[in-house]
N, C-alpha and C positions, 0 to 999 in steps of 0.2 A: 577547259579542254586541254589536253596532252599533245606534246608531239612528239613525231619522232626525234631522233638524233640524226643529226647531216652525217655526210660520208667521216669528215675528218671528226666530230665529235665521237661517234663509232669507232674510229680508228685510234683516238686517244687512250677511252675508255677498254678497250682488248687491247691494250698495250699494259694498262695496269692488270690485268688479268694476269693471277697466280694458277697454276694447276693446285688443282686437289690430291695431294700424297696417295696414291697406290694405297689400298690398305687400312687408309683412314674409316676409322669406325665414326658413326654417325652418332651426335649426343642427343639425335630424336628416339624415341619412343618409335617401334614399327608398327605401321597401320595400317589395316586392311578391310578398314569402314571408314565412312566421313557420315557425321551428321549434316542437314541443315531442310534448306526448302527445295522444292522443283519449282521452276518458271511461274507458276500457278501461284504458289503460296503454301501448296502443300508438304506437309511433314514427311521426309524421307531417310531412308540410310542407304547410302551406297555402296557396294561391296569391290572391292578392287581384288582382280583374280588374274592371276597370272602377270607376265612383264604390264604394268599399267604407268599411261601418260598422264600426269595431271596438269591441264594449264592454267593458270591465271589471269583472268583478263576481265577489262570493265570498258561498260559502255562507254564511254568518254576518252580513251586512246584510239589513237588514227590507228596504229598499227595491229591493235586487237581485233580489230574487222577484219583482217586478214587471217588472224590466226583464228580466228574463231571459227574458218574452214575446217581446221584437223579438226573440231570437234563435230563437225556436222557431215566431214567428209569420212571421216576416221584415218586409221594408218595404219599397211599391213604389219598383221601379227601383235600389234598394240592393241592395249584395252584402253581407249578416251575418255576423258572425263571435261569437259569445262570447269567451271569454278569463279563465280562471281558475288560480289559483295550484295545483300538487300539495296536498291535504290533507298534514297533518303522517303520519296514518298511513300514507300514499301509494295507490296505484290496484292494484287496482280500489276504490272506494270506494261504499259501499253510499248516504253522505250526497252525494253529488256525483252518483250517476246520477240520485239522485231530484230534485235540483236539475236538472240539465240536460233531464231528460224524453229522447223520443225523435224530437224534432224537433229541427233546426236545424244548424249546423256550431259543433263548440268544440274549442277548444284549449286544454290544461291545460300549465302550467309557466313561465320565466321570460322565453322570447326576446322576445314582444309588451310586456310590462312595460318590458325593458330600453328595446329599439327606440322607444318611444315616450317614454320618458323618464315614464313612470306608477307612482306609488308605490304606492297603495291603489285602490279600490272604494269608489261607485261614481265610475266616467270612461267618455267616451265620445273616439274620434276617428273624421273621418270623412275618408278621406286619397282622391284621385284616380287616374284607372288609371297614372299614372306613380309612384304609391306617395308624394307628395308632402302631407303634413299641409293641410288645407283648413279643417277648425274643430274642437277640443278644448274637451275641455270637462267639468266636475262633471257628471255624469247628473241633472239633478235630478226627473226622471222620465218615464215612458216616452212619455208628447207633448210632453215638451219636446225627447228628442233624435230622435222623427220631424219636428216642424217643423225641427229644423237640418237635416236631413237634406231635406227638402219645398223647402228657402231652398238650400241646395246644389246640388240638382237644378237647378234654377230659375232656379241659375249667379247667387246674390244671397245668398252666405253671409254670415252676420251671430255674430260669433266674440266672445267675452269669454274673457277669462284671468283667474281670481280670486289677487289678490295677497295676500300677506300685510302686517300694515299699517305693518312697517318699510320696505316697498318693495320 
């Protein structure tokens, strides 16, 4: 089981946060499909169409429960996605439907992790209809990545990449 970060571990951690250069080109590939499973087990492709949110979250963070609202609640003018790993037991998975509920679009498996270059939960990217990365980012919860998301629309994204502190 995960936790969150306390106030001051949070406050550490966005202190090493560098902004992301104005201008910076992305060295991902733009994508505008994710393969993988739906909730079920079923084989799907997703299509990401216009400004889209993608989050990353797994059963087992405290604070993924929370985010896992936007994807069940949505966000205006955003296209949601969830984005979770296969459970070790695999799908259908009794802890995974009751995480995702029966709202929202999610995709379980590895293609969106790859594609995005995301290792763990929770992460957030919010990439443009030409499938182009626009701001990533820690989740640090769930009004933080609808303001990024609110600053995107609004065509005034404001992006941090947190580094590790050998650089």
């Amino acid at each position: 089981m995960t936790r969150g970060l306390s106030e001051e571990e949070a406050v550490e951690a966005l202190a090493r946060a560098v902004p992301i250069p104005p201008g910076r080109s992305t060295p991902r590939r733009p994508r505008t499909s994710l393969r993988g499973l739906d909730p079920r087990g079923a084989d799907v492709v997703v299509q990401l169409a216009g400004t889209s949110l993608v989050v990353f979250l797994s059963t087992t963070c405290d604070g993924c429960r929370d985010l896992a609202c936007l994807v069940r609640e949505g966000v205006g003018g955003v296209s949601v996605l969830g984005v979770l790993r296969v459970p070790p037991g695999g799908l259908p998975s009794g802890e995974l439907s009751s995480f995702v509920g029966a709202k929202g679009r999610w995709l379980v498996g590895d293609d969106a992790f790859e594609a995005y270059e995301v290792s763990s939960a929770p992460f957030f990217v919010i990439v443009d209809a030409a499938g182009d990365v626009v701001v990533e980012g820690v989740a640090l919860g769930r009004r933080d990545v609808a303001e990024h998301c609110a600053r995107v629309l609004a065509g005034a994204p404001d992006a941090v990449r947190a580094v590790d502190e050998d650089g």
